[in-house]
N, C-alpha and C positions, 0 to 999 in steps of 0.2 A: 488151522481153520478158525479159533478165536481172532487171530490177528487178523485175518482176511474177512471176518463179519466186523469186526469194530474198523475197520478202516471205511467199509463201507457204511456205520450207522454214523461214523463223524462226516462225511463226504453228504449223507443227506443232510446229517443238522445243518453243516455249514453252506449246503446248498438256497436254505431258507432266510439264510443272514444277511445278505446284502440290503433287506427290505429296512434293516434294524441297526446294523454294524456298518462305521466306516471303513475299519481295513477287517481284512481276515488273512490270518495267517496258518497257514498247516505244518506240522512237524512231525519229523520223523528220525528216530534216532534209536540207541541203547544207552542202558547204566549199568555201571559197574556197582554191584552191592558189595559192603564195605564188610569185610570178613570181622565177626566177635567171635573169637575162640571159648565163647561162654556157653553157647548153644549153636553153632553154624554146622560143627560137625556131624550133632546128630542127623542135622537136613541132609548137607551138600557135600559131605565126605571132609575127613580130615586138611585144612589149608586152603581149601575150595570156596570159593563165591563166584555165584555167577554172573554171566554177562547177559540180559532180558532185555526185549526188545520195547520198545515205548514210542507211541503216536500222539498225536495233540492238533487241537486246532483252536487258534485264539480271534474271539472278537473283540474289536476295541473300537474305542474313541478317541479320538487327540483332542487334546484341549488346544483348542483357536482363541479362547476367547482374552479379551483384555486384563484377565486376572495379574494378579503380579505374581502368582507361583505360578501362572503359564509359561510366564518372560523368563524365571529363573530357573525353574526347570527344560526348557528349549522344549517347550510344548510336548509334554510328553504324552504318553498312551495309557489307557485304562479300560478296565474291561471285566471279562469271565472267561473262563480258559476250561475246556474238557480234556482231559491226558488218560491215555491207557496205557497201564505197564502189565506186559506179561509176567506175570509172575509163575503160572502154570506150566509156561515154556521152561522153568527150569528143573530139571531132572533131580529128584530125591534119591536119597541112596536107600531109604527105609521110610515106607510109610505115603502115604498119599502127595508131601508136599504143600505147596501153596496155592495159594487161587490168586487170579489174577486182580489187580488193583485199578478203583474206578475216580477218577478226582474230576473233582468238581471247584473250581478255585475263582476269587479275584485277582486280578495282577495290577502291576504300576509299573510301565516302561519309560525309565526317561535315559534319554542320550545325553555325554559328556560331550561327545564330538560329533557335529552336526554339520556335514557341508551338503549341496545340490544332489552327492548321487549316494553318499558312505553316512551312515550311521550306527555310531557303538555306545553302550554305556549297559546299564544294570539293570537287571528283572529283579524281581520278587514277588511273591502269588501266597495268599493264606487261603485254606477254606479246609473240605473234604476229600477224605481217602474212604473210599466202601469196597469192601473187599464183603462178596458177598457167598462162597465157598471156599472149601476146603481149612474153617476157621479150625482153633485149638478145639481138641474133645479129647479129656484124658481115654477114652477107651478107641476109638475110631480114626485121631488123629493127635497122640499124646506128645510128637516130635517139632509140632511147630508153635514151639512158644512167641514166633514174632506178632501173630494177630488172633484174638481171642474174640472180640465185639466185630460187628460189621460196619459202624458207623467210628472212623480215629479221623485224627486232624492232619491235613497237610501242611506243611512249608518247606518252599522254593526260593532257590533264590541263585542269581550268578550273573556270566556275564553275557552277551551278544552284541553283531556283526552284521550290518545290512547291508548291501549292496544294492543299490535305486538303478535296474537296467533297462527300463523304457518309464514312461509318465506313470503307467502305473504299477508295474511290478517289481517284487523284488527277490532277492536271494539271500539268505543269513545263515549264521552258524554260529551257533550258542553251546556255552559248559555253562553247569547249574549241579548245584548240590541238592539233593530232595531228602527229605525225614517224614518218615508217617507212623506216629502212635497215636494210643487213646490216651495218653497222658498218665497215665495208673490210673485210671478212674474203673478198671476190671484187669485182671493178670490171668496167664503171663501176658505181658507186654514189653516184650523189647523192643518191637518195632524195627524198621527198619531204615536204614541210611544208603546214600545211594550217590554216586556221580552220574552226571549224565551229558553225554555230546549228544549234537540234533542238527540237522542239517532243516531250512523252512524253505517256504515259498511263500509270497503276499502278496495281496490286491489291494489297493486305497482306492476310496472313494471319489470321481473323477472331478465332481461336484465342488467337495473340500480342497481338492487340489487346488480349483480354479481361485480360492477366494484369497483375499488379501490379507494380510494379515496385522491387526490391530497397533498403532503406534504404543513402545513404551509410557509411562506414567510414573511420576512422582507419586510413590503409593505412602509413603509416611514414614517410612518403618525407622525405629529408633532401636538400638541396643539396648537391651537391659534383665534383668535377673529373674526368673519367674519360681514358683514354690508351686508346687503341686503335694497334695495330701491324698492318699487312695487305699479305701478297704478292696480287700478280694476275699471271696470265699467260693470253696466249690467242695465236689466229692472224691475222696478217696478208695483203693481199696487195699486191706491187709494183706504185703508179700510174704510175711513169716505165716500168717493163717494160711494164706495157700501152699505155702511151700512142704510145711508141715502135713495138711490135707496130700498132698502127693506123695512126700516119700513116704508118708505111713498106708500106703495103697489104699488110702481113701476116696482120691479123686480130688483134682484139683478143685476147688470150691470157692468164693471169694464175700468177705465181711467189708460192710462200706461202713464210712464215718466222716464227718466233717472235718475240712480242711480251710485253716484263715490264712491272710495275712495284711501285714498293715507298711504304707509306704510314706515317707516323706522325701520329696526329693526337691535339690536347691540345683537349678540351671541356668547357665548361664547364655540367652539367646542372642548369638553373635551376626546372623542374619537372619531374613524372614521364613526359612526352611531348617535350619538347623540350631540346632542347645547342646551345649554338653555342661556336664555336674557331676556332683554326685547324691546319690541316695545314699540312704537310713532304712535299714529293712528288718522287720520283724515277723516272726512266723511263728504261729499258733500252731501242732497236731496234738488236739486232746484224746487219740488212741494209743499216745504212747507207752502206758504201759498195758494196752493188749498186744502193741509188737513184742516189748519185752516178756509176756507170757507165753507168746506160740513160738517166739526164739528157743527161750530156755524148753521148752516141750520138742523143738528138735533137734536142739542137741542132744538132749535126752536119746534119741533115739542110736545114738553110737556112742554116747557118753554118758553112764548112768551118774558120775561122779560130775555133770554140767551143774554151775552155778548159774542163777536167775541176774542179768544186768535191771539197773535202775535207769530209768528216760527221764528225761526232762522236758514236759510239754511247749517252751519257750526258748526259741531259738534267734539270734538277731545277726546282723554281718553291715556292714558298707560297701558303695558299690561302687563302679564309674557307669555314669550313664548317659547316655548320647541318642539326643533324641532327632527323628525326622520326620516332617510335618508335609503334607501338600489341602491344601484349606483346611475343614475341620478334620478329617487323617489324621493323626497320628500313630509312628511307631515307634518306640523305645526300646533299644537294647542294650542290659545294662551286664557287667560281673561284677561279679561280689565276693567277699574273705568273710567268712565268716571268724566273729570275734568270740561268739560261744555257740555249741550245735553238741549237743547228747538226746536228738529227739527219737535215735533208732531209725531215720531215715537213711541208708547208705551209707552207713558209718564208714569211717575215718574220712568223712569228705571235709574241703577245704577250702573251694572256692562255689562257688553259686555261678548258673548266667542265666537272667529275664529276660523274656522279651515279652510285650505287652503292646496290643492293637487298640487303640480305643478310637471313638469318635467324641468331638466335643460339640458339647450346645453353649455360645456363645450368649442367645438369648434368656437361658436360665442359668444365672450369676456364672457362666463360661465352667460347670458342672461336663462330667464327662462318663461313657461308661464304657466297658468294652473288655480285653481276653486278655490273660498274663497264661504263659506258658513259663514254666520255672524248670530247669536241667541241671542236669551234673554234669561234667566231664564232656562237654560241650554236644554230647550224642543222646546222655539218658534222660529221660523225661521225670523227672519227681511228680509234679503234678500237673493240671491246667484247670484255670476258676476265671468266674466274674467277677469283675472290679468296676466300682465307682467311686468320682472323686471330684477334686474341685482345684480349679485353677488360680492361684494370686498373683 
């Protein structure tokens, strides 16, 4: 019944779009949720993750215009995308389950290979996941530690397949990897990870088909080295505080604190879309030694003979980062080894991986601000903050 009302509330938005949107694309597919033996079994039974169904409908625009990232990108597509994933459809073994997930996102579609009727290349989408029932409640729903808040972050990303079979329709079929947490900014939060196949259907505007399309231009572009400097700061919240609030049947509960970090990174920009380098990464948590106090309190609670660890509020590492640009756009994603890390965050970790959305203002001295999402183990989220910075 959810599925058959959210197919018809996308069928009317997307009904309204053509006033607004050059193409519209509808999808319709399932993910595979990516089994953590850390907490999946209390959901979905021992070795089990499910298979959920998931709809979408994307409106875009292609870029026509004489830019030179139109030309090097093979005029790609841009937009806002709505995606529903059942998550409700998946059957709990104890306890209420999950609610279903509401995204709200950006994307950027550019094709690698572009002829008259076939088009393939890569998506990717940031925005919102609202999951707006059946959240964590230690008394009423203490089993699903993947989502606690109503409002976490999405990112998508993967590849797709068009098929052009009359002037203006088409047919495609995309895989795409999906993650949606609230970054620890509230626990639990493991969030969740996800494959997903989709089979579409699309319309292009008859309009834009007809028009021509602007000659290349000597746009100027020179190779050369750029330095980017960037603070970020955002909110944290204590996982030893809640963990300890839980097993001491207190109710999971959660303490917030500030969270920095500081970036220099040296690129080296080889065309007018893409940089690689590396960064210099420094990281601020000055709650570390309240993890280290609600650590040592539960272990305490199996271990009367626990000793108390010492944190270190400053942690730093180096990274490779590799950045890519479409006008003022940019996304960078970087990993990183950490060279020293005792902050209590995930302990015995060892590599780091960023990713960071920013936009740039060209006209105030090419200054920039915008998201850094910071992970471990390429799945869990440590944190997500504001950053601003400045381009040389």
């Amino acid at each position: 019944m959810r599925l058959r009302l959210c197919i018809v509330c996308l069928l009317f938005w997307a009904l309204s779009a053509p006033a607004v949107a050059q193409n519209i694309t509808f999808k319709a597919g399932a993910s595979k949720l990516l089994y953590d033996k850390r907490y999946y079994h209390a959901i979905f039974g021992e070795g089990v993750a499910p298979v959920i169904p998931s709809v979408g409908v994307n409106l875009g625009w292609r870029d026509y215009s004489d830019s030179p990232y139109a030309f090097i990108c093979n005029h790609p597509e841009y937009g806002i995308a709505l995606q529903f994933d059942g998550l409700a459809d998946a059957v709990s073994v104890d306890g209420p389950g999950l609610g279903n997930v509401y995204c709200l996102y950006g994307y950027f579609d550019r094709a690698f290979v572009q002829t008259k009727r076939v088009r393939m290349g890569y998506y990717g989408g940031f925005g919102f996941a609202n999951c707006f029932s059946k959240l964590y409640d230690p008394v009423t729903n203490p089993k699903n530690l993947i989502f606690s808040t109503m409002l976490n972050s999405r990112i998508k990303f993967g590849l797709q397949a068009q098929y052009q079979f009359s002037n203006r329709y088409f047919a495609g079929i995309g895989f795409y990897f999906n993650h949606s947490s609230n970054g620890a900014v509230n626990f639990p939060n493991r969030g969740y990870n996800a494959y997903e196949l989709t089979l579409s259907l699309g319309m292009r505007d008859k309009e834009e088909l007809a028009k021509p399309l602007p000659e290349r231009r000597d746009d100027g572009f020179r190779r050369k080295f750029q330095f980017d400097v960037q603070v970020s700061a955002g909110v944290m919240s204590n996982e030893e505080y809640f963990d300890y609030r839980e097993k001491s049947g207190l109710g999971g509960d959660n303490m917030y604190f500030p969270k920095y970090s500081f970036d220099a990174d040296v690129l080296y920009k080889y065309c007018r879309t893409h940089a690689t380098g590396i960064g210099f990464d420094l990281f601020v948590t000055p709650f570390c030694s309240e993890i280290a106090k609600y650590l040592y309190m539960y272990r305490r609670l199996d271990n009367p003979e626990a000793t108390e660890e010492h944190f270190e509020p400053v942690s730093f590492g180096i990274s490779i980062v590799h950045e890519m640009c479409y006008r003022n756009l940019t996304v960078t994603a970087g990993v990183g080894r950490y060279l020293y890390d005792n902050d209590g965050l995930a302990r015995n970790k060892i590599l780091y991986q960023l990713v960071n959305i920013k936009y740039h203002f060209p006209d105030f001295a090419d200054t920039y601000a915008g998201i850094v999402l910071k992970a471990h183990k390429f799945m869990a989220a440590e944190s997500i903050q504001l950053c601003i910075g400045k381009r040389f």
